[in-house]
LOTORPA-813385 format. One record per residue: x, y negated, z negated of N, C-alpha, C, O, CB in turn. Coordinates in Angstrom, 3 decimals, padded with zeros to 6 digits, always signed. Atoms other than C-alpha are relative to their C-alpha. Glycine has a CB too. Example, Ala and Ser with C-alpha at 12.3 -4.5 7.8 and 13.67 -1.06 7.14 Angstrom:
<recs>
+000.890; +001.190; +000.000; +012.300; +004.500; -007.800; +000.900; -001.200; +000.000; +001.936; -001.181; -000.665; -000.992; -000.027; -001.246
-000.820; +001.190; +000.060; +013.670; +001.060; -007.140; -000.770; -001.090; -000.730; -000.261; -002.198; -000.899; +000.414; -000.462; +001.415
</recs>
This chain:
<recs>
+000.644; -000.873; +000.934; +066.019; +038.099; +076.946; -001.462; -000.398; -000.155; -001.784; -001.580; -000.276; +000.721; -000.026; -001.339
+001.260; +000.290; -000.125; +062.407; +038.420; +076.920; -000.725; +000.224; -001.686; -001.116; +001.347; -002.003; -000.592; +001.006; +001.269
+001.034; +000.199; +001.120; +060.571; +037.656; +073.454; -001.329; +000.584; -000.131; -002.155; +000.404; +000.764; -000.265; -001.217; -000.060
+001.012; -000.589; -000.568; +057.897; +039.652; +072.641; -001.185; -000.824; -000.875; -000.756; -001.251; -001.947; +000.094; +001.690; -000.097
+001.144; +000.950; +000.489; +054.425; +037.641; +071.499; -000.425; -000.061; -001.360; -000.689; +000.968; -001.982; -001.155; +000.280; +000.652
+000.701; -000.183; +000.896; +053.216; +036.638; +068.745; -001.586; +000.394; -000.444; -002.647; +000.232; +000.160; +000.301; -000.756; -000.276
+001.539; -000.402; -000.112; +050.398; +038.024; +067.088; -001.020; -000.643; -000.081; -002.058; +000.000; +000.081; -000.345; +000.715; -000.708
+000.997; +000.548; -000.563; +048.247; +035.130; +067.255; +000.007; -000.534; +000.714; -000.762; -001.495; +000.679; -000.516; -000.441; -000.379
-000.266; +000.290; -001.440; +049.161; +034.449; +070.305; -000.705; +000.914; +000.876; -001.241; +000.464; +001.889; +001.447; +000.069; +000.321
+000.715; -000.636; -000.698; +047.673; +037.418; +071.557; -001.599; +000.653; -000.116; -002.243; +001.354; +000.665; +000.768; +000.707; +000.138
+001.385; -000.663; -000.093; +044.342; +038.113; +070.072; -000.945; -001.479; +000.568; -000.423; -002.593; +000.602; -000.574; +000.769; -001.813
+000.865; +001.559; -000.340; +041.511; +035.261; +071.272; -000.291; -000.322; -001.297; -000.175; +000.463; -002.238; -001.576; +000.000; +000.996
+000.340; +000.812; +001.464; +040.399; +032.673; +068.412; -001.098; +000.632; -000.504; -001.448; +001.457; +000.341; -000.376; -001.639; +000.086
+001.434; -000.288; +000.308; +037.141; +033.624; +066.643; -001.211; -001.319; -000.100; -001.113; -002.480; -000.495; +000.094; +000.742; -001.425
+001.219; +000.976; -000.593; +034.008; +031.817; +067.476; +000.002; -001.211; -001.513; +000.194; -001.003; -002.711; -001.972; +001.174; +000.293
-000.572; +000.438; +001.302; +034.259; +028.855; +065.477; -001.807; -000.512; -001.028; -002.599; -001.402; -000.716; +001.428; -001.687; +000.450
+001.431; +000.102; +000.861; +030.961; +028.973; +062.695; -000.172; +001.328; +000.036; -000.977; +001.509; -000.878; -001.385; -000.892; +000.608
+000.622; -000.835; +000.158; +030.378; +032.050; +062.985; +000.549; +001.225; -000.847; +000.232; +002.395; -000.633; -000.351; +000.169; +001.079
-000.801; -000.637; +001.028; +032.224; +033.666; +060.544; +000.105; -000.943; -001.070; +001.230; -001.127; -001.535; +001.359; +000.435; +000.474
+000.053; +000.730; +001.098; +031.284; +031.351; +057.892; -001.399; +000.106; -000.588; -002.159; +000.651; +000.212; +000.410; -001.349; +000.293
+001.101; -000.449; +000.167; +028.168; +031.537; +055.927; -000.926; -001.052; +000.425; -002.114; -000.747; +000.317; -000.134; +000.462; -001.242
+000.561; +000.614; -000.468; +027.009; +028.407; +057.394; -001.069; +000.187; +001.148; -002.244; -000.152; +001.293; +000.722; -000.534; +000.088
-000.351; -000.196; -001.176; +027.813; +029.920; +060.948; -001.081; +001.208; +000.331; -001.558; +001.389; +001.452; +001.574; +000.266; +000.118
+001.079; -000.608; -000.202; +025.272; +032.732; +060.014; -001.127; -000.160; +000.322; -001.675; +000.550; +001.165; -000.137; +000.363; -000.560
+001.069; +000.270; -000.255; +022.299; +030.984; +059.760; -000.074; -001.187; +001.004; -001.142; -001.137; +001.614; -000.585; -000.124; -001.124
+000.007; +000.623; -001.058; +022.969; +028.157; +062.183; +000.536; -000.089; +001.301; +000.581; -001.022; +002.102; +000.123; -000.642; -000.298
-000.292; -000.035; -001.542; +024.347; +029.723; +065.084; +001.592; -000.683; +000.434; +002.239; -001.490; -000.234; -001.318; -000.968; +000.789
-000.731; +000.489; -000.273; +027.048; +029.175; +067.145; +000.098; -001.887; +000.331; -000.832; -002.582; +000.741; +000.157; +000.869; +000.752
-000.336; +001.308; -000.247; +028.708; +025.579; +067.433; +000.195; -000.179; +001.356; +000.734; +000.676; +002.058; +001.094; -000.409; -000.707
-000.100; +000.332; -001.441; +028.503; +023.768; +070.731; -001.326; -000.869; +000.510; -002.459; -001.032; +000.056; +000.143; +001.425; +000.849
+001.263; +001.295; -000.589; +026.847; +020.983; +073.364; -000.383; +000.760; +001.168; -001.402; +000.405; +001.760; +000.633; -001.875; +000.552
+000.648; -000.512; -001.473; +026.474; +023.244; +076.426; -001.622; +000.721; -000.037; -002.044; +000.828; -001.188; +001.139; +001.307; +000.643
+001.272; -000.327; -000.063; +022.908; +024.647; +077.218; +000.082; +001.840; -000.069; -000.846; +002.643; +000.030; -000.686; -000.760; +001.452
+000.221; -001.951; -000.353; +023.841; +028.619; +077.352; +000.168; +000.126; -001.939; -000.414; +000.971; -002.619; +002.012; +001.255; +001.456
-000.356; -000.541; +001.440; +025.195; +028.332; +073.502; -001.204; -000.249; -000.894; -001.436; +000.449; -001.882; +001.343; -000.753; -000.662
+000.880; +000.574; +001.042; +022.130; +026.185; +072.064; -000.939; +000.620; +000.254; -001.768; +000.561; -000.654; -000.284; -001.362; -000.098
+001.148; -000.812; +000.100; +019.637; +028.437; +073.359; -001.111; -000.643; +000.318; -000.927; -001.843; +000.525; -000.165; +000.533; -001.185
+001.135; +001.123; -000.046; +015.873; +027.194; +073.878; -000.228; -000.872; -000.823; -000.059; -000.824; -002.042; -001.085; +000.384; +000.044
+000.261; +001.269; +001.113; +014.862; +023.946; +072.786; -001.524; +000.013; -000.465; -002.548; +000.502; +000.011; +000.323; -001.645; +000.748
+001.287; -000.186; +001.343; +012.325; +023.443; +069.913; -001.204; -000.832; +001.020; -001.351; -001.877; +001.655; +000.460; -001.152; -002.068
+001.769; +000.935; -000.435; +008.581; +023.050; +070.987; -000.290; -001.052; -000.651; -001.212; -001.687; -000.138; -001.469; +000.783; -000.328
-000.070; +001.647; +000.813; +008.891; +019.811; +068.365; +000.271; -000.899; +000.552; +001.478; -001.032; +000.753; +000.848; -000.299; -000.984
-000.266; +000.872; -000.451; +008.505; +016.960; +069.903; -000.183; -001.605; -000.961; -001.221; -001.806; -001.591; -000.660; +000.272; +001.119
+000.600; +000.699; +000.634; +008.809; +013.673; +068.322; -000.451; -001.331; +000.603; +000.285; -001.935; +001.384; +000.641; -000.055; -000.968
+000.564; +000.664; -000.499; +006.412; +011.144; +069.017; +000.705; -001.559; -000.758; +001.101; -001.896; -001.874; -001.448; +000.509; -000.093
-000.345; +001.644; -000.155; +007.308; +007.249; +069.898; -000.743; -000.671; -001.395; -001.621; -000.071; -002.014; -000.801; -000.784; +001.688
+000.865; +000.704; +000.741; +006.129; +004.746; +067.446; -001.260; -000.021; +000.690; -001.509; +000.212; +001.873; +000.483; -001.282; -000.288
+001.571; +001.052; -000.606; +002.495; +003.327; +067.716; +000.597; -001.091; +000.273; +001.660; -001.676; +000.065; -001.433; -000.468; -001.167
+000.247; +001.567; -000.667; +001.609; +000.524; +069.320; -000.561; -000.655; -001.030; -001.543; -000.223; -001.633; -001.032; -000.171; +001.353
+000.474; +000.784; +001.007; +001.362; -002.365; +066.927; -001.653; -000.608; +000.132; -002.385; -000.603; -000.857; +001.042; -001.124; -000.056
+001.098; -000.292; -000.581; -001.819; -003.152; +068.874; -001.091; +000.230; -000.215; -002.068; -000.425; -000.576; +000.081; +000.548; +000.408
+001.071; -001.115; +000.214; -003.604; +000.071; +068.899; -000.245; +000.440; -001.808; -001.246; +000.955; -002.306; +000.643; +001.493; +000.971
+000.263; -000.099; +001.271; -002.492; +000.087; +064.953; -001.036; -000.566; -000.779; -001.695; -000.040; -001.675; +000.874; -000.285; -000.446
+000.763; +001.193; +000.487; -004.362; -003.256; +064.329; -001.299; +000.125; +000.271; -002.183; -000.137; -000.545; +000.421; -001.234; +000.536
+001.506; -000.650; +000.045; -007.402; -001.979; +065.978; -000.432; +001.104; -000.546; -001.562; +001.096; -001.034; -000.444; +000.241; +001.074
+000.727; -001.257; +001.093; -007.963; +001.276; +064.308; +000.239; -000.684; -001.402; -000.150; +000.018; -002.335; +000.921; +001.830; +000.022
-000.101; +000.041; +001.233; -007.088; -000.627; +061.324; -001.517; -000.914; -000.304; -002.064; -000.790; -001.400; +001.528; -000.638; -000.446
+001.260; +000.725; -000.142; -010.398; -003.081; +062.128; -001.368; +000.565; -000.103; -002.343; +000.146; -000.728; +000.028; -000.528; +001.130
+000.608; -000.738; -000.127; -012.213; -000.634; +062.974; -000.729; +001.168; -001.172; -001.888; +001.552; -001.326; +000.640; +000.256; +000.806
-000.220; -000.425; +001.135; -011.421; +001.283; +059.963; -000.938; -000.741; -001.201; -001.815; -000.214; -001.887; +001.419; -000.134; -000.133
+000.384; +000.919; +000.997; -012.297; -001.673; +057.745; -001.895; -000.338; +000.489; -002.836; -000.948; -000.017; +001.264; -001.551; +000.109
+001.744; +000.646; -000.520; -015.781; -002.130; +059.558; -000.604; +000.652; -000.425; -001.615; +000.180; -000.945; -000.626; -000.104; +001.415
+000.209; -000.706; +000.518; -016.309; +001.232; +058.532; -000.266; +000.595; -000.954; -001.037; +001.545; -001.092; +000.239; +000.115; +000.185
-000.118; -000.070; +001.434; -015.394; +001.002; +054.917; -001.246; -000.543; -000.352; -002.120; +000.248; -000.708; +001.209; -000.733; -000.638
+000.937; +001.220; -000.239; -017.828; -001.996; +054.838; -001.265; +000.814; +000.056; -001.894; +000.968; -000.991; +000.306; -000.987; +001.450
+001.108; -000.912; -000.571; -020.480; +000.076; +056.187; -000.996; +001.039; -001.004; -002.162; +001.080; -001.398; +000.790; +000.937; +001.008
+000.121; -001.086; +001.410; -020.012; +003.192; +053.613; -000.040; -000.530; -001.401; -000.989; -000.358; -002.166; +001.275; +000.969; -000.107
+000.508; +000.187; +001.122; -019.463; +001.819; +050.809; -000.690; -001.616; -000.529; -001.209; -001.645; -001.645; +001.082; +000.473; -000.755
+000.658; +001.268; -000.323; -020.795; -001.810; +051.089; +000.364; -000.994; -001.271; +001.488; -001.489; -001.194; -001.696; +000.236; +000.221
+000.182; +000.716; +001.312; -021.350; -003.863; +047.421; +000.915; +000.707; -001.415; +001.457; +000.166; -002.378; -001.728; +000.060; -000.286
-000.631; -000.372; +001.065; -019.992; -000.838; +045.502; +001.600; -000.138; -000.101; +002.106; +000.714; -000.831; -000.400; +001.243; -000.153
-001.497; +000.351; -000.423; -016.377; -001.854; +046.168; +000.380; -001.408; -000.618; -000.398; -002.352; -000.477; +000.172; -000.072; +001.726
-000.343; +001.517; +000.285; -014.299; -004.943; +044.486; +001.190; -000.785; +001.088; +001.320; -001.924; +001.537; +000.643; -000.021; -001.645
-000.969; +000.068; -001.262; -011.583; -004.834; +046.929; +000.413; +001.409; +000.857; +000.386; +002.595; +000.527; +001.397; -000.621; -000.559
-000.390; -001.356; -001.259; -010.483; -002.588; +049.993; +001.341; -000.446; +000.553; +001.588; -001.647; +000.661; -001.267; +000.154; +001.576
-001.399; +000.462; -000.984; -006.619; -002.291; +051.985; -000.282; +001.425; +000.678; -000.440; +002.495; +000.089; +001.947; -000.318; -000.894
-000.479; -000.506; -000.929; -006.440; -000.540; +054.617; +001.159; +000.313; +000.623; +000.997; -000.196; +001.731; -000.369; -000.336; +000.446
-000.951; +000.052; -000.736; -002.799; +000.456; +055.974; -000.189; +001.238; +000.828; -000.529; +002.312; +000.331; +001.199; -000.159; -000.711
-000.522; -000.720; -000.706; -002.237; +002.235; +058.772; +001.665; -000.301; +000.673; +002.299; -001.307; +000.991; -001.010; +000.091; +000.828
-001.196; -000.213; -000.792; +000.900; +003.743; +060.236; +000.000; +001.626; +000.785; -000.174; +002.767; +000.357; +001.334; -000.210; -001.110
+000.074; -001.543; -000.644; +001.144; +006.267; +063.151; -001.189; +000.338; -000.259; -001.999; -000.566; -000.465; +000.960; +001.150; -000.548
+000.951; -000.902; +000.092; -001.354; +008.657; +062.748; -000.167; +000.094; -001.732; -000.538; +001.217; -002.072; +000.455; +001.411; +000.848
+000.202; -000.029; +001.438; -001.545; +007.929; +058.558; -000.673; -000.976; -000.210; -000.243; -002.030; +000.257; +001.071; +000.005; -000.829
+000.987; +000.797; +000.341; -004.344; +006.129; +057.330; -000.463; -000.143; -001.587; -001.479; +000.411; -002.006; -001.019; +000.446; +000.797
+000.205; +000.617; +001.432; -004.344; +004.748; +053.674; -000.958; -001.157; -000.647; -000.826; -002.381; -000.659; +001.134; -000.447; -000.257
+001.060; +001.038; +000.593; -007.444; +003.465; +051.863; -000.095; -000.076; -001.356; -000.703; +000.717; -002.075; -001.344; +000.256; +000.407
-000.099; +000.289; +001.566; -006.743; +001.997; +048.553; -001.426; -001.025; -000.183; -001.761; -001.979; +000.519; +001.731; -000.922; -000.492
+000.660; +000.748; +000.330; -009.448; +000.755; +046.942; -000.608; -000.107; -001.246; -000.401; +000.776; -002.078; -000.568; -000.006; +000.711
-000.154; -000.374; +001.712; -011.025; -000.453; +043.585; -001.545; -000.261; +000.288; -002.031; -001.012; +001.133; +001.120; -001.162; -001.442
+001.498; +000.131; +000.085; -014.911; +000.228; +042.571; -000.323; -000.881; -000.949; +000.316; -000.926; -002.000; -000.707; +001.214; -000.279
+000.503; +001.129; +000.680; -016.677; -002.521; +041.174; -000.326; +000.094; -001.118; +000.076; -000.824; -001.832; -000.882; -000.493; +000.460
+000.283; -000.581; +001.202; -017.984; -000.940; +038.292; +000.822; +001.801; +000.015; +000.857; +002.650; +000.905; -001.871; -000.071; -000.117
-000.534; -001.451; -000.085; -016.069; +002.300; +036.979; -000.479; +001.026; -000.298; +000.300; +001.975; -000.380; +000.864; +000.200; -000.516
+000.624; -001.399; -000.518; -018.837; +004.998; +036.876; -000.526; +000.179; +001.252; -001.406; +000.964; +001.606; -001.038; +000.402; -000.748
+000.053; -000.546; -001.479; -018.488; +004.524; +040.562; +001.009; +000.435; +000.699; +001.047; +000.697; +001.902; -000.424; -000.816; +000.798
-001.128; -000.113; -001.050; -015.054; +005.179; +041.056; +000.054; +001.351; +000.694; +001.025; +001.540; +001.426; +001.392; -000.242; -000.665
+000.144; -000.900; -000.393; -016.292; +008.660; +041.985; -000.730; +000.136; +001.361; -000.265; +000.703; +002.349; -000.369; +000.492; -000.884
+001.367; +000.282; -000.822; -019.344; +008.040; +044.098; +001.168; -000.880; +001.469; +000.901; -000.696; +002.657; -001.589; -001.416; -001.220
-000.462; +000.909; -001.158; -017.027; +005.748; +046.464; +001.496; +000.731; +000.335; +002.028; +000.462; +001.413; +000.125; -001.830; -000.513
-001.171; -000.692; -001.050; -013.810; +007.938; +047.072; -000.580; +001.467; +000.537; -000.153; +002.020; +001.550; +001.658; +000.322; -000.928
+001.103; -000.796; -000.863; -016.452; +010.685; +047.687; +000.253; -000.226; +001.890; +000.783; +000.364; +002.832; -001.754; -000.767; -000.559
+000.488; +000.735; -001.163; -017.731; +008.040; +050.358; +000.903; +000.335; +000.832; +000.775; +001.174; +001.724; -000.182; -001.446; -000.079
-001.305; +000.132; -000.754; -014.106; +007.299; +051.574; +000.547; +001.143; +000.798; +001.076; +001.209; +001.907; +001.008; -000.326; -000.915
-000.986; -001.444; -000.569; -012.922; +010.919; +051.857; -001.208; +000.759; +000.970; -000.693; +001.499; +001.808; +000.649; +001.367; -001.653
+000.467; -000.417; -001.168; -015.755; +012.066; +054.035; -000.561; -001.066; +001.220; -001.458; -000.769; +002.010; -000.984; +000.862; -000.424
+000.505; +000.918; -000.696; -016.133; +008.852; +055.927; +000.515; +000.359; +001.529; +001.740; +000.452; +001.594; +000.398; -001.373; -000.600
-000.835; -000.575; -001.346; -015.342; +009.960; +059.788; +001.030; -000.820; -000.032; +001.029; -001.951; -000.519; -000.715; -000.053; +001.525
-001.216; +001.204; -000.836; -012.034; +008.593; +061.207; +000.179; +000.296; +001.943; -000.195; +001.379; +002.393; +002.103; +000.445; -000.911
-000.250; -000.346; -001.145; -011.242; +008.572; +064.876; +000.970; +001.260; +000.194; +001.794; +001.545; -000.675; +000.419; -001.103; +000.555
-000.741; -001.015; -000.101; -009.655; +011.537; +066.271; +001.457; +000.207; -000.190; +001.930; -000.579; +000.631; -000.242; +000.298; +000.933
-001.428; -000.500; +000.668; -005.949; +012.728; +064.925; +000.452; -000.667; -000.943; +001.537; -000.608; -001.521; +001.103; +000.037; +000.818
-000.678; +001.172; +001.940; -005.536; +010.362; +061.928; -001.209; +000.954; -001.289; -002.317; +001.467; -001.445; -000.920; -003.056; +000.043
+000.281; -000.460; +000.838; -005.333; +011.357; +058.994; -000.014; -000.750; -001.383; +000.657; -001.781; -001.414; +000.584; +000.886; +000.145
+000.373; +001.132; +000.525; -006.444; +009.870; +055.832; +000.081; -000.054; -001.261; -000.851; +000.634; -001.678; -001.070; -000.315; +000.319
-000.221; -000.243; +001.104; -005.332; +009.469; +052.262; -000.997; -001.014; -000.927; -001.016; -002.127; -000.402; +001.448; -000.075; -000.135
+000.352; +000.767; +000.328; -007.493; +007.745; +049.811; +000.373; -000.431; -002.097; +000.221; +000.159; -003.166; -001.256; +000.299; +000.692
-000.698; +000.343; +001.751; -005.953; +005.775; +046.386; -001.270; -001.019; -000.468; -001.772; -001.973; +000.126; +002.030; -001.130; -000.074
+001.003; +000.989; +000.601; -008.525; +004.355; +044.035; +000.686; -000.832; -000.812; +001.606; -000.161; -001.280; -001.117; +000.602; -000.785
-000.689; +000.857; +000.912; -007.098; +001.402; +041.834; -000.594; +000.103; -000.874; -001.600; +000.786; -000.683; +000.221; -001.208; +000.209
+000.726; +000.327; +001.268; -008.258; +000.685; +038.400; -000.018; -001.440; -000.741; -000.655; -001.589; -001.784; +000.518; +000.892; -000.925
</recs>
């Protein structure tokens, strides 16, 4: 005697995400290359070179030195990656203007970018 099928036996499964509201906005699930579609123009970049950090950070500081010279009580410099952080405190405080001025249009080398914190 021949049994006749069950009914989910005979329709195919449904795609699995995509019938969820997740499944809407992120696409079908899967590792093969036809389901994921093109890959993102985002690339992410390697660390720096501890190095090349230490010299733009010298460099940096030679710079500070330069711009704002005497009016300054202390300067730090951190860099990381392409982020460049200049905390610093003005010697007297109706300069703390006059010297993150300085700081924030002081050139930097090309693709760093440069935040500047004044202390008090």
């Amino acid at each position: 005697m021949i049994e006749p099928s069950s009914p989910a036996a005979s329709r195919p499964a449904p795609a699995r995400g995509s019938s969820t509201m997740l499944g809407r906005f992120l696409g079908p699930l899967g590792s093969s290359e036809e389901t994921a579609g093109p890959r993102s123009s985002i690339a992410v970049e390697p660390r720096s070179d501890p190095a090349a950090e230490a010299a733009v950070k010298r460099r940096i500081e030679k710079q500070v030195q330069e711009v704002v010279g005497d009016r300054v009580r202390s300067v730090e410099v951190r860099v990381a990656g392409r982020s460049v952080v200049i905390r610093a405190q003005a010697a007297r405080f109706w300069q703390r203007r006059a010297v993150r001025r300085s700081l924030e249009t002081m050139p930097l080398p090309s693709g760093y970018r440069s935040r500047v914190d004044m202390l008090d």
